[in-house]
C-alpha positions in Angstrom: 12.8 -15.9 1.1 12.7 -12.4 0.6 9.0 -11.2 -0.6 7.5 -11.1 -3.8 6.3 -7.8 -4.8 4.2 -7.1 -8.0 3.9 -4.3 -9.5 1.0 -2.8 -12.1 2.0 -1.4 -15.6 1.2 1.0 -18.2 0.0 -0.6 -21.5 1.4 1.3 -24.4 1.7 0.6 -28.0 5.0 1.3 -30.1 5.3 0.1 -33.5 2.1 -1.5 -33.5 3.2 -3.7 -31.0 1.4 -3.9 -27.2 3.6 -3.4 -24.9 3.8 -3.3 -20.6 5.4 -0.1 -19.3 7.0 0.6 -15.5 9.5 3.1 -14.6 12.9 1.6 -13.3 12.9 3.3 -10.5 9.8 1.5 -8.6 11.7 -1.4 -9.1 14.9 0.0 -7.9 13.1 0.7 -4.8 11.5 -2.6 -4.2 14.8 -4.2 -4.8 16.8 -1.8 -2.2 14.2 -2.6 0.1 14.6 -5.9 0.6 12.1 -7.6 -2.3 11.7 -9.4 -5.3 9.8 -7.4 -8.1 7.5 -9.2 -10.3 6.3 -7.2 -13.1 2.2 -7.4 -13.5 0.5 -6.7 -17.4 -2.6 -6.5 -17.6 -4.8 -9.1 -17.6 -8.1 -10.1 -16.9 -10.1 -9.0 -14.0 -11.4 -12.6 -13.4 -7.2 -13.9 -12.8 -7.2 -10.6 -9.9 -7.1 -13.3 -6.5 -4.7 -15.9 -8.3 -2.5 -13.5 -8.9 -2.6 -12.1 -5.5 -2.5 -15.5 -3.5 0.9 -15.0 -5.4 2.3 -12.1 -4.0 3.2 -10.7 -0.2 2.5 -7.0 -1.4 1.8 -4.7 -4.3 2.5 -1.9 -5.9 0.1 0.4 -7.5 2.6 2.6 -10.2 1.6 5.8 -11.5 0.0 6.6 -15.1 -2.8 7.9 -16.8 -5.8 8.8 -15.5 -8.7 6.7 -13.6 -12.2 7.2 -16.1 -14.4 9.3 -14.5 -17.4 6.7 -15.3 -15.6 4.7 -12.6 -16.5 6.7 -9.5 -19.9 8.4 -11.4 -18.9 11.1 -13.2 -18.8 12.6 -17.2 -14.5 13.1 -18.0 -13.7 16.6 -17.7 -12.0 17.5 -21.4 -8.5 17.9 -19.4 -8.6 14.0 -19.1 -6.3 11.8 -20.1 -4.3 8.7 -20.2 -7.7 6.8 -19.7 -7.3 2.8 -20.3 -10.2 1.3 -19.5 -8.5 -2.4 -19.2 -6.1 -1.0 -16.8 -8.8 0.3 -14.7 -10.7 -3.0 -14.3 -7.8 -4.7 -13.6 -6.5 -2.8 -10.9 -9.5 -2.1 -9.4 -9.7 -6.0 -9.0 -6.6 -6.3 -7.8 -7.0 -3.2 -5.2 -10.3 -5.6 -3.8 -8.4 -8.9 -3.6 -5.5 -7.4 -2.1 -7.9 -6.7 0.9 -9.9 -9.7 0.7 -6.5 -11.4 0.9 -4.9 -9.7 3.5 -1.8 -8.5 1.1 -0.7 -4.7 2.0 -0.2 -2.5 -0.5 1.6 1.0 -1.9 -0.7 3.4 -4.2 1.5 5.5 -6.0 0.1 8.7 -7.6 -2.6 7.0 -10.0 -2.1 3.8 -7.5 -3.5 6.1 -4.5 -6.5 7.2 -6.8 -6.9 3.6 -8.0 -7.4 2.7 -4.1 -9.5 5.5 -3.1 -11.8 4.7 -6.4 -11.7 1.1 -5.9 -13.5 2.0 -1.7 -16.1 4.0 -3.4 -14.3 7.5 -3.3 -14.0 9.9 -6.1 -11.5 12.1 -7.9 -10.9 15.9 -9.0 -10.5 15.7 -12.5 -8.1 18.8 -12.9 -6.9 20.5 -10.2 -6.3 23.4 -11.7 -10.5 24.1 -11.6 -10.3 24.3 -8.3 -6.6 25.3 -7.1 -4.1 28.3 -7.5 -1.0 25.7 -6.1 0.3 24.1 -9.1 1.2 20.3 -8.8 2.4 19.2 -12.2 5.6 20.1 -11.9 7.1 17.2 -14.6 10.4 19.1 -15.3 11.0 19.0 -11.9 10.1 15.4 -11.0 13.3 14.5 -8.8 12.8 17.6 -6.5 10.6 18.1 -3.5 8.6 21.2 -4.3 5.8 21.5 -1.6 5.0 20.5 1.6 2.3 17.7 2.6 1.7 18.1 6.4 1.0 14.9 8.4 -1.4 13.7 11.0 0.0 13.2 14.1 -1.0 9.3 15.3 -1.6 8.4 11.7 -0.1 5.1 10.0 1.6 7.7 7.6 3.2 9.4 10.0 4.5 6.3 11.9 6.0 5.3 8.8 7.7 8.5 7.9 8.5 9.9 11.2 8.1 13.7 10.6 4.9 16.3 10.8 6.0 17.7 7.3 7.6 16.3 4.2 8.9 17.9 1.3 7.4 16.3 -2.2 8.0 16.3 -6.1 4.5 16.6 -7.8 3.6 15.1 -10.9 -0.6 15.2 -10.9 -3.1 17.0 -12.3 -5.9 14.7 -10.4 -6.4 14.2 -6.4 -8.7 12.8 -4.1 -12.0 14.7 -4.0 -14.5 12.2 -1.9 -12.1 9.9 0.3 -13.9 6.0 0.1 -15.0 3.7 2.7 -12.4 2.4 5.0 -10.3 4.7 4.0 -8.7 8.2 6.0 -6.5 11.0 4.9 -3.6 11.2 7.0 -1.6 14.0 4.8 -2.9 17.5 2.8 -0.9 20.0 0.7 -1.0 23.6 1.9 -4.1 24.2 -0.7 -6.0 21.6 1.3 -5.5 18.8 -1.2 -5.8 15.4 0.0 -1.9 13.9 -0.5 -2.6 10.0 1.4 -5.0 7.7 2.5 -4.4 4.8 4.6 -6.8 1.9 5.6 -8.5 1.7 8.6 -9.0 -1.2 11.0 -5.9 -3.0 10.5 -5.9 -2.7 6.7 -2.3 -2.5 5.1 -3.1 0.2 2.8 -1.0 3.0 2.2 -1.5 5.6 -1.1 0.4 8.6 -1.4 -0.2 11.3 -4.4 3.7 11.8 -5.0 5.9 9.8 -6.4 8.3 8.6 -3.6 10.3 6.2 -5.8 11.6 9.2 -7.7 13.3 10.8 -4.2 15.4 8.0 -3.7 17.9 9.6 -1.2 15.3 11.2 0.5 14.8 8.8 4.2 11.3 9.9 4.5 10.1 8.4 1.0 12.5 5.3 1.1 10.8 4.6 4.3 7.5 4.4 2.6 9.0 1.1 0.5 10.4 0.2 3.9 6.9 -0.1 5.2 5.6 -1.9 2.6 8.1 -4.5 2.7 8.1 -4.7 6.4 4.3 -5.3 6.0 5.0 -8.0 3.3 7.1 -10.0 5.5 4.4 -10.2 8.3 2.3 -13.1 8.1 -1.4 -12.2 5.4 -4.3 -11.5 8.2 -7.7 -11.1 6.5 -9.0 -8.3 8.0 -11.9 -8.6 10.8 -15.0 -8.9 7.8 -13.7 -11.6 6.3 -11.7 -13.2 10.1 -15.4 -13.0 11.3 -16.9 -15.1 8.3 -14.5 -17.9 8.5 -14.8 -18.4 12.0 -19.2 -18.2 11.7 -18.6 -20.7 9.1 -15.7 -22.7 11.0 -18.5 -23.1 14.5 -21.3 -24.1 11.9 -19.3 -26.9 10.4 -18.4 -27.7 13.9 -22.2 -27.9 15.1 -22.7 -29.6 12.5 -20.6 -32.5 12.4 -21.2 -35.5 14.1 -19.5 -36.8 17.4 -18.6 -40.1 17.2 -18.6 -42.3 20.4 -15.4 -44.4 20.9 -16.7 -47.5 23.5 -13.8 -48.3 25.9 -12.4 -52.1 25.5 
């Protein structure tokens, strides 16, 4: 069975109707390769595990922007996009994916959302503190800067080259990287471009948007990785291993062994 991948939305509203927004083009490239999209609304935090337990990966879509209250700060007045259902919902989802074991994509908002969700924090408008400019919309299907790659880095296994060409869409980045977390890619201005999980998490958050370079081998093979990933059996990672196995050799101890008297 080919795996099931969801993918988080944008709530909008058009004629006064609700509705749940995603780009064609992530789901084009889940589909091409190798999965089976399933389109996530928002919902409530509280349904974030069920959900998961559903899934063999996910896919954290672009959007408006994290609120600043989530990682401590007072929103900048270049803010914008802010949902605050959205937030909770994918920061839930962000945690059970990792309590589950369940790799996952951050694209854009998705790599904030992870880096948020482990405690990191955010520039608000890059522009304060930048001369580089990377909200280049008009030119969203064209590479137009460099990110340059650690070498040894998950990211760099998956792409296979030290440099690679991106569009750029943002006007926020990763300011404080989170717990767990590492940046294996920077733009020439020193802005952090990725973060990947550490100790065997299957986390993976770039700040471009890959799905919009479809012809481009070094972003398909980011889709690649997380389907590869999706078809690998879930493995919690060592935290949560370590729990089940303290609780598995207390229930052990504490059962009773019964003695079987030979005939």
């Amino acid at each position: 069975m080919k795996p099931r991948i969801g993918i988080t939305t944008t709530p909008r509203t058009h004629e006064d109707r609700l509705l749940e927004e995603i780009d064609r083009a992530n789901v084009t490239a889940i589909v091409l390769a190798g999965g089976i999209p399933f389109i996530l609304p928002v919902l409530d935090p509280a349904e974030a595990g069920e959900v998961i337990s559903c899934l063999d990966g996910l896919l954290l879509s672009g959007g408006g922007d994290v609120d600043p209250a989530r990682y401590g700060r007072v929103a900048a007045p270049e803010v914008q996009g802010v949902d605050a259902q959205r937030d909770v919902w994918e920061l839930a989802l962000v945690r059970a994916a990792l309590t589950h074991g369940v790799p996952m994509l951050g694209i854009c908002r998705g790599n904030q959302v992870i880096n948020v969700a482990a405690g990191g924090t955010l520039v608000q408008h890059l522009p304060d503190v930048t001369e580089l400019e990377h909200s280049l919309r008009e030119r969203s299907a064209t590479p137009v800067h460099g990110v340059r790659v650690l070498e040894g880095s998950r990211l760099r296994s998956v792409i296979g080259i030290d440099v690679l060409a991106v569009n750029s869409l943002h006007h926020q980045a990763i300011e404080a990287v989170g717990v767990g977390l590492v940046p294996p890619g920077w733009a020439d201005d020193g802005t952090i471009e990725a973060v990947e999980g550490m100790d065997g998490d299957r986390v993976l958050g770039v700040q471009w948007h890959p799905e919009l370079l479809p012809t481009e081998p070094g972003h398909v093979a980011l889709f690649a990785w997380l389907l590869a990933e999706a078809r690998r059996p879930q493995a919690l990672p060592a935290t949560a291993a370590s729990s089940e196995t303290e609780a598995a050799e207390a229930a052990a101890q504490a059962t009773p062994v019964l003695a079987v008297e030979a005939a």
